[in-house]
C-alpha positions as CSV (number, residue, x, y, z in Angstrom):
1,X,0.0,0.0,0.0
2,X,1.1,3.5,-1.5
3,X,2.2,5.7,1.7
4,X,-1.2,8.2,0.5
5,X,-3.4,5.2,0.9
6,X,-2.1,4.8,4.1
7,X,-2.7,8.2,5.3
8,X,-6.0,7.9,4.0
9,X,-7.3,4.5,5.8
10,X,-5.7,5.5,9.0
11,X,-7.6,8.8,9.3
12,X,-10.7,6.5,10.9
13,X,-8.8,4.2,13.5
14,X,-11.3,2.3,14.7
15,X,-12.0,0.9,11.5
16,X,-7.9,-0.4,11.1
17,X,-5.8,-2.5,13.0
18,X,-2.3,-1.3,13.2
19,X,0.4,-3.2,13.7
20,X,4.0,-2.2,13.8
21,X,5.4,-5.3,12.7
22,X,9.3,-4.4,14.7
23,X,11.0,-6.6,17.3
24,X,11.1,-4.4,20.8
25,X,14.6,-3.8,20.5
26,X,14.0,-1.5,16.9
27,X,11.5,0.4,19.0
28,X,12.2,4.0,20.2
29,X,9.5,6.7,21.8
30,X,9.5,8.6,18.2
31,X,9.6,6.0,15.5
32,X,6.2,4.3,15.7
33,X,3.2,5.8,14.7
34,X,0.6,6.9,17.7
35,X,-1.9,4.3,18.0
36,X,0.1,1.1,16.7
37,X,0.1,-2.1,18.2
38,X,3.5,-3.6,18.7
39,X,3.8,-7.3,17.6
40,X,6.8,-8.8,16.3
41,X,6.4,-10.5,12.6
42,X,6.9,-14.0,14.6
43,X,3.9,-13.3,16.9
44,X,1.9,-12.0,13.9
45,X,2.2,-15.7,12.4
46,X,1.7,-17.0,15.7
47,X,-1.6,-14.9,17.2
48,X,-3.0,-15.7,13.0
49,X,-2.5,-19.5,13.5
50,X,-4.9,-19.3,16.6
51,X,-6.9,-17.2,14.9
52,X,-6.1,-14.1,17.7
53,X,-6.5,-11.6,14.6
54,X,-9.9,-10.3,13.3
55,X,-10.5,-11.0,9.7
56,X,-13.2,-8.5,9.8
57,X,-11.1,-5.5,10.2
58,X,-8.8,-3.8,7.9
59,X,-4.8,-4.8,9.3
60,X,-2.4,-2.8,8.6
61,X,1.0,-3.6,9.0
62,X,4.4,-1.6,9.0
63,X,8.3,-1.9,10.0
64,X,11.2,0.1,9.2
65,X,11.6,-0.4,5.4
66,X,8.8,-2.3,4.2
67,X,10.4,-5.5,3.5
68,X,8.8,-7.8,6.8
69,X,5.4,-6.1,6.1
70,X,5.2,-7.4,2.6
71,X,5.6,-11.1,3.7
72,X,3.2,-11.0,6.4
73,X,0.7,-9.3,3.8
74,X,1.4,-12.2,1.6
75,X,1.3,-14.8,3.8
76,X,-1.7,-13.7,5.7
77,X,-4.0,-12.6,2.6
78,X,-3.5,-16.0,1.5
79,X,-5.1,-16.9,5.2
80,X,-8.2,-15.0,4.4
81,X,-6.9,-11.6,6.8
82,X,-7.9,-7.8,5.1
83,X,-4.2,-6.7,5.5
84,X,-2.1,-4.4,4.0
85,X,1.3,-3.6,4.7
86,X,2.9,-0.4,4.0
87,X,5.4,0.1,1.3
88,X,8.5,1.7,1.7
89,X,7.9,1.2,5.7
90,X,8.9,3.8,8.3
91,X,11.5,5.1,5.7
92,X,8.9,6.2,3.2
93,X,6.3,7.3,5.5
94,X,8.7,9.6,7.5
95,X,9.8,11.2,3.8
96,X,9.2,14.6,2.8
């Protein structure tokens, strides 16, 4: 997902689940965005495989450069999940 689609679905956050896709350790106070739910790519497989994750809502996942995000979008539209990952990640968000 384009960085302007993005801004545009997350404009209603109850509608999106949003998931910053980092391990803790990548975490600092400024490079998330407000409202994001940490959970590590691993945990993301894990909490889908119990079924933990709604597939009635829009997920929306993001890490630093995009990369993670698009194989959890993969691997979890194939499961059935409304999921989108953002392109370009933290990196292409935070450009001017």
């Amino acid at each position: 997902m384009k960085k302007e689609t993005f801004e545009e679905l997350i404009k209603n956050r109850d509608e999106v689940l949003l998931l910053d896709i980092r391990e803790a350790e990548e975490l600092s106070g400024d490079e998330t965005i407000e409202g994001a739910v940490n959970m590590p790519m691993g945990k993301v497989f894990t909490e889908a495989i119990k079924d933990n994750l709604p597939k009635d809502k829009q997920i929306i996942v993001f890490c630093r450069t995009g990369g993670r995000a698009s194989i959890v979008e993969r691997e979890l539209q194939e499961r059935g999940y409304m999921i989108n990952g953002l392109e370009g990640g933290l990196v292409e968000l935070r450009s001017v």
